[in-house]
ZADO-1210 file (C-alpha; in nm, 4 decimals, padded with zeros to 6 digits):
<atoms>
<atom x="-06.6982" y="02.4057" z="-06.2745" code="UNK" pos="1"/>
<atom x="-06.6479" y="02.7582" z="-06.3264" code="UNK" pos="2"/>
<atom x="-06.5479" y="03.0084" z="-06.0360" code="UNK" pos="3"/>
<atom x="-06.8815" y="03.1432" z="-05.9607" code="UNK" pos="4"/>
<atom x="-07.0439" y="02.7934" z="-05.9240" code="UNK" pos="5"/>
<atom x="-06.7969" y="02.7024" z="-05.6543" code="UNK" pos="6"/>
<atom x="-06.8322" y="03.0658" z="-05.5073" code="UNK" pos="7"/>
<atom x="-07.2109" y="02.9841" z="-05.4792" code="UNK" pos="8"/>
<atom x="-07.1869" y="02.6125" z="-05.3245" code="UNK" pos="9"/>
<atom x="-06.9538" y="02.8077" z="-05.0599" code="UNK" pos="10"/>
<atom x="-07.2442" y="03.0865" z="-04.9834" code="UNK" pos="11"/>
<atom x="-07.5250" y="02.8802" z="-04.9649" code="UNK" pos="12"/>
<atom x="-07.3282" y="02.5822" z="-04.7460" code="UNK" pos="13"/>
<atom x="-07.4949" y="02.5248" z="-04.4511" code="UNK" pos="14"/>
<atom x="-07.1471" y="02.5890" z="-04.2813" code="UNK" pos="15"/>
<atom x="-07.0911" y="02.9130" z="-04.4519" code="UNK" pos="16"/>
<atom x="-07.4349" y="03.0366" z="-04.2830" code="UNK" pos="17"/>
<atom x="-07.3268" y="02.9391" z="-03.9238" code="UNK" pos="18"/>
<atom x="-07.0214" y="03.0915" z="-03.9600" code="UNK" pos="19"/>
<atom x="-07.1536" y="03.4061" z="-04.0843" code="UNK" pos="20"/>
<atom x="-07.4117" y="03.3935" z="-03.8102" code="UNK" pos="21"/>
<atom x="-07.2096" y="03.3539" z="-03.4965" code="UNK" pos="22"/>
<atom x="-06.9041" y="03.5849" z="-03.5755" code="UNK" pos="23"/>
<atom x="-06.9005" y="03.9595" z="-03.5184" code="UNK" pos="24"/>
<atom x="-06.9050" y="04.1270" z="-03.8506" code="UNK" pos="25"/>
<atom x="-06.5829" y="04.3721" z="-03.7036" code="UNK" pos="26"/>
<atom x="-06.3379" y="04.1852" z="-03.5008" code="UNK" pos="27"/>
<atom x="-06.2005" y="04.4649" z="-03.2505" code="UNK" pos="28"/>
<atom x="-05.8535" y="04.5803" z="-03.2605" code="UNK" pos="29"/>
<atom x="-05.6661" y="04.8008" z="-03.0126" code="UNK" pos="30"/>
<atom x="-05.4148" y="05.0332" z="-03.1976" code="UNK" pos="31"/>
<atom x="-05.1256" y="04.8532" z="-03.0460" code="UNK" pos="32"/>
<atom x="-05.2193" y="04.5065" z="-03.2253" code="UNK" pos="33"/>
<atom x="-05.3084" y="04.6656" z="-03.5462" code="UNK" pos="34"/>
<atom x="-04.9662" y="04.7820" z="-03.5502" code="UNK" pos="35"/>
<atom x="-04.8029" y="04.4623" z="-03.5140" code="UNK" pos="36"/>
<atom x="-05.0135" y="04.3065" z="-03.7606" code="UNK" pos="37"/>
<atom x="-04.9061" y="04.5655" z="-03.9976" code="UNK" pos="38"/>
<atom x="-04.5320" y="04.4830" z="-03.9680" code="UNK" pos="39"/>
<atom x="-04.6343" y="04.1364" z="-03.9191" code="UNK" pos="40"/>
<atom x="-04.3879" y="04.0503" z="-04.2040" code="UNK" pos="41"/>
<atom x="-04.1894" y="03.7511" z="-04.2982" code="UNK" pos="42"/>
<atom x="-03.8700" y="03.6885" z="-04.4595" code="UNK" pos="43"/>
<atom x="-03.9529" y="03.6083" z="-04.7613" code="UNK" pos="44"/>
<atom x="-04.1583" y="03.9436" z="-04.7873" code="UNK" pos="45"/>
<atom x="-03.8697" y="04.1307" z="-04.6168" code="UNK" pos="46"/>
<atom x="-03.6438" y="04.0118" z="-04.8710" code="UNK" pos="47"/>
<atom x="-03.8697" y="04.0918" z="-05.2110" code="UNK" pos="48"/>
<atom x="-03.9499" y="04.4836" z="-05.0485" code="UNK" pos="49"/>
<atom x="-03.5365" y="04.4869" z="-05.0422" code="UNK" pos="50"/>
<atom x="-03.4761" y="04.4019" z="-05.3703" code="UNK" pos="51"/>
<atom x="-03.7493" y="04.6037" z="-05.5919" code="UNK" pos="52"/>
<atom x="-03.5786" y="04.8818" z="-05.3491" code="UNK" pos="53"/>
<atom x="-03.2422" y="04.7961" z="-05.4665" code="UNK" pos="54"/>
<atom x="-03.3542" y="04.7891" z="-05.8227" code="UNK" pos="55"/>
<atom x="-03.5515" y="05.0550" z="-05.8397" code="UNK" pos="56"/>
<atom x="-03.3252" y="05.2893" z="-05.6608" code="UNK" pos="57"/>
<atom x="-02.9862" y="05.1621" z="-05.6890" code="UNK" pos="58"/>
<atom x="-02.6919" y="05.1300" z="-05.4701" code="UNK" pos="59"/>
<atom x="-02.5892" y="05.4533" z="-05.4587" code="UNK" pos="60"/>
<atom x="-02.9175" y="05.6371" z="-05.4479" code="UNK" pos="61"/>
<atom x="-03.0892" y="05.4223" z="-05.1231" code="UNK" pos="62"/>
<atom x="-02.8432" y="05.6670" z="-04.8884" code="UNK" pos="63"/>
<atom x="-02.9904" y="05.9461" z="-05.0327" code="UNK" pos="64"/>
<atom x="-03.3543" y="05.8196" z="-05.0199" code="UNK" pos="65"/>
<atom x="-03.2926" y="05.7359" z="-04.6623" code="UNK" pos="66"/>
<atom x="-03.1246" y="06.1005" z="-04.6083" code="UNK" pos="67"/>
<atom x="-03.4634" y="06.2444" z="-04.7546" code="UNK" pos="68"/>
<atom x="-03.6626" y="06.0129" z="-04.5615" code="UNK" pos="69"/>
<atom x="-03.5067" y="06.0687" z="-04.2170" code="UNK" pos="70"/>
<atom x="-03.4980" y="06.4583" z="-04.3110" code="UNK" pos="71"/>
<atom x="-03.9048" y="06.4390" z="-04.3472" code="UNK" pos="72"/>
<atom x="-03.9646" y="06.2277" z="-04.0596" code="UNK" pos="73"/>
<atom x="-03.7632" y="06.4974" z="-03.8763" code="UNK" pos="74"/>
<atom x="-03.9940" y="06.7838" z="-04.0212" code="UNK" pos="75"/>
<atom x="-04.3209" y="06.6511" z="-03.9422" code="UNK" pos="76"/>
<atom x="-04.2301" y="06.5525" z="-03.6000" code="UNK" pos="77"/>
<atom x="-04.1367" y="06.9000" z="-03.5304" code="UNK" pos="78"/>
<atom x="-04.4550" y="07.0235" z="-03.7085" code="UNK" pos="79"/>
<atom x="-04.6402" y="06.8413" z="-03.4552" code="UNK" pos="80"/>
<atom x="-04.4539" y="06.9106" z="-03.2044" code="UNK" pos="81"/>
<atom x="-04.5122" y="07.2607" z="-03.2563" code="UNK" pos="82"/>
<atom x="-04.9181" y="07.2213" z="-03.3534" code="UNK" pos="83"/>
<atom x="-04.8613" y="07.0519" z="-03.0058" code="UNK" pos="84"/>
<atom x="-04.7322" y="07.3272" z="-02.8496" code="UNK" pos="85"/>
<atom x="-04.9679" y="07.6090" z="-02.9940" code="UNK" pos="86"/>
<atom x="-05.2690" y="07.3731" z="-02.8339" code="UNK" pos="87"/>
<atom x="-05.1108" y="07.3566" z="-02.5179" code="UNK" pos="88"/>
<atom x="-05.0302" y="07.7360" z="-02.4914" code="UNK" pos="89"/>
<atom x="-05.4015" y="07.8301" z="-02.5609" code="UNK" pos="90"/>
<atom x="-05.5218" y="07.5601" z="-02.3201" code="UNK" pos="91"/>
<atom x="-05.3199" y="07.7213" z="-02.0646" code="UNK" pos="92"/>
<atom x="-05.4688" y="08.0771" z="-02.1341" code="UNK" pos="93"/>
<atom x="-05.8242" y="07.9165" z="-02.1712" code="UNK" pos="94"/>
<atom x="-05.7779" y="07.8486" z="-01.8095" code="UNK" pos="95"/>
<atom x="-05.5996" y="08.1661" z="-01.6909" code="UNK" pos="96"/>
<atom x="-05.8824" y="08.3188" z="-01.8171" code="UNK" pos="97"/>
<atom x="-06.1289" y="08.1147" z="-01.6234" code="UNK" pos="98"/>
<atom x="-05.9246" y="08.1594" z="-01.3331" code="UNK" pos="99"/>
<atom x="-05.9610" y="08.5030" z="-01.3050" code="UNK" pos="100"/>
<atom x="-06.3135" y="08.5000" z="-01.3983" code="UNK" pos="101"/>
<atom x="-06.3646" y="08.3186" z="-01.1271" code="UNK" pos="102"/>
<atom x="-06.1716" y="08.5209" z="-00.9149" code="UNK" pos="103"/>
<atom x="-06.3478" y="08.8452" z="-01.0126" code="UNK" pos="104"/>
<atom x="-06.6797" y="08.6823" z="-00.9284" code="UNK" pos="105"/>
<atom x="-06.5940" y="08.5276" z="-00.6097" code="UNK" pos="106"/>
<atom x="-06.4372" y="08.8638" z="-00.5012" code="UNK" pos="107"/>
</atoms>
């Protein structure tokens, strides 16, 4: 029996159809469980993503991939922090400016 004959007893199961029928096509996810099912890892997995690391990068250059790493997690948090800041500073002077609009009109 060859793959697609299988695939097509599965699709046309009577099972298959209620299943398909009654579930939501897009669970929903808040951002805080997506996470965790993203580093929703295991051992196993843990210990594979170690060792292509080790052998692809070798034990002397992981320190200096971590440096570099930790060096541009540094840079775009203070990039944001400072897109951050920018937003904030022309909120504020969005609503000094209403302010005194207001003012003038009221006066």
């Amino acid at each position: 029996m060859g793959f697609t004959v299988i695939r097509e007893l599965i699709v046309n199961s009577k099972h298959f159809n209620f299943i398909r029928k009654n579930l939501p096509l897009r669970k929903q996810i808040n951002p805080v469980q997506n996470h965790l099912l993203f580093l929703n890892l295991g051992g196993g997995e843990i210990f594979v993503i170690m060792l292509f690391v080790l052998l692809f990068f070798g034990s002397k250059g992981i320190p200096q991939v971590a440096r570099g790493l930790g060096k541009g997690m540094r840079e775009f948090k203070d990039a944001m922090n400072g897109i951050e800041r920018e937003i904030q500073q022309e909120a504020n002077k969005v609503k000094d400016e209403v302010k005194k609009i207001e003012e003038d009109t009221n006066a």
